[in-house]
C-alpha positions in Angstrom: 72.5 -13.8 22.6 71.6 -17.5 22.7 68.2 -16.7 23.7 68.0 -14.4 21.2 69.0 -16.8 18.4 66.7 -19.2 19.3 63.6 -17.1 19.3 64.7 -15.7 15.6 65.0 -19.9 14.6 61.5 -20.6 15.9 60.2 -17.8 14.7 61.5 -18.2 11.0 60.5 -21.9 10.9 57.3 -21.0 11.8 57.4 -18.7 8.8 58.0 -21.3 6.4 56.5 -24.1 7.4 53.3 -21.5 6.7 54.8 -20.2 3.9 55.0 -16.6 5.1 56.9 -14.2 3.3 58.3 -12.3 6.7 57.6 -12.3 10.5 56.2 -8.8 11.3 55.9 -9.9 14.9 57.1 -12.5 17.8 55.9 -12.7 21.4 57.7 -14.1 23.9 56.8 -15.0 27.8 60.4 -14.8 30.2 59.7 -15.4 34.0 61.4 -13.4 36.2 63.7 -16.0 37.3 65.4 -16.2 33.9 66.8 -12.7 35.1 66.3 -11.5 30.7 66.8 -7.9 30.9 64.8 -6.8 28.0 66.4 -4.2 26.1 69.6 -6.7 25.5 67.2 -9.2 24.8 65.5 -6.4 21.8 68.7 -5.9 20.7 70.0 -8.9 20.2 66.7 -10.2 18.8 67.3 -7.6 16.1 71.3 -8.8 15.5 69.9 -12.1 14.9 67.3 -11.5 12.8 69.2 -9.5 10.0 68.9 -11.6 6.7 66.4 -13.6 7.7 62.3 -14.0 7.7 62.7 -12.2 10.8 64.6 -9.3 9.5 63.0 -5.9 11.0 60.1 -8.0 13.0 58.8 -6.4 16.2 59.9 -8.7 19.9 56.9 -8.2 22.1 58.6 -9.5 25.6 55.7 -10.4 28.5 57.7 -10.9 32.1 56.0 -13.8 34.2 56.4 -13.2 38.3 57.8 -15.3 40.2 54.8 -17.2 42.2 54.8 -20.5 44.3 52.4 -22.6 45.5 52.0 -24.5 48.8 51.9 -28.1 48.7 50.1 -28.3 51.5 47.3 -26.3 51.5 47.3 -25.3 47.8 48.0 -21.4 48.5 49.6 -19.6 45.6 51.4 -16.4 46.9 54.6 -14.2 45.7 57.4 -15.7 46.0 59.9 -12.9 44.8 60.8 -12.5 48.6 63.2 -16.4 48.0 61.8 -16.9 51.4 60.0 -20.5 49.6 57.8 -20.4 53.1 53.8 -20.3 52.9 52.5 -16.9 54.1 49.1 -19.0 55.3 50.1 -22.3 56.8 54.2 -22.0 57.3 54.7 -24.7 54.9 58.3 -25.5 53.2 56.7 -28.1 50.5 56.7 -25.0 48.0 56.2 -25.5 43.6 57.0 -22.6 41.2 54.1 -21.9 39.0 55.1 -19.5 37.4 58.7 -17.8 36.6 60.8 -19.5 35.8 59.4 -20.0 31.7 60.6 -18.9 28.7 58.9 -19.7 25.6 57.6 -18.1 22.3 53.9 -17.2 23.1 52.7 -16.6 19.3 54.1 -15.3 15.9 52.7 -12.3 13.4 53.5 -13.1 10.2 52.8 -11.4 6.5 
């Protein structure tokens, strides 16, 4: 619900710092590691958004897989598996890239 809030507060100060008179539309990135299960995530977004800018906008939600990178020989590769081991050279020295984000890609507004 938390999430959910704070996508409805960036969303409506988007709004009127552009002086929009609703937000038809808010997309949102979540990587996989943030474990968002979208339909409470819809539903909430909706809750919050009742009386607000927001009120009856659309929650486009884009999930981001989980993918590491080797810090040894700079091979990016699935890393849904937890295993945090490169599938080319063995190495341990592993960086998330990508899953683990959560942020408001872009806003629709009228």
């Amino acid at each position: 619900m938390a999430i959910a809030r704070s996508i409805v507060d960036i969303a409506v100060a988007a709004a009127q710092r552009e002086n929009a008179g609703r937000v038809v539309r808010v997309n949102v990135l979540a990587g996989e590691l943030r474990a968002i299960i979208p339909a409470q995530l819809i539903y909430y977004f909706g809750v919050m958004s009742q009386d607000t800018l927001a009120d009856g906008a659309h929650l486009g939600l884009e999930t981001a897989p989980l993918v590491g990178r080797c810090s040894d020989c700079d091979e990016e590769f699935d890393a849904r598996d937890c295993s945090l081991v490169c599938p080319g050279c063995n190495g341990q020295d592993i960086q998330m890239v990508s899953g683990t984000e959560l942020r408001v890609q872009s806003i629709e507004v009228d």
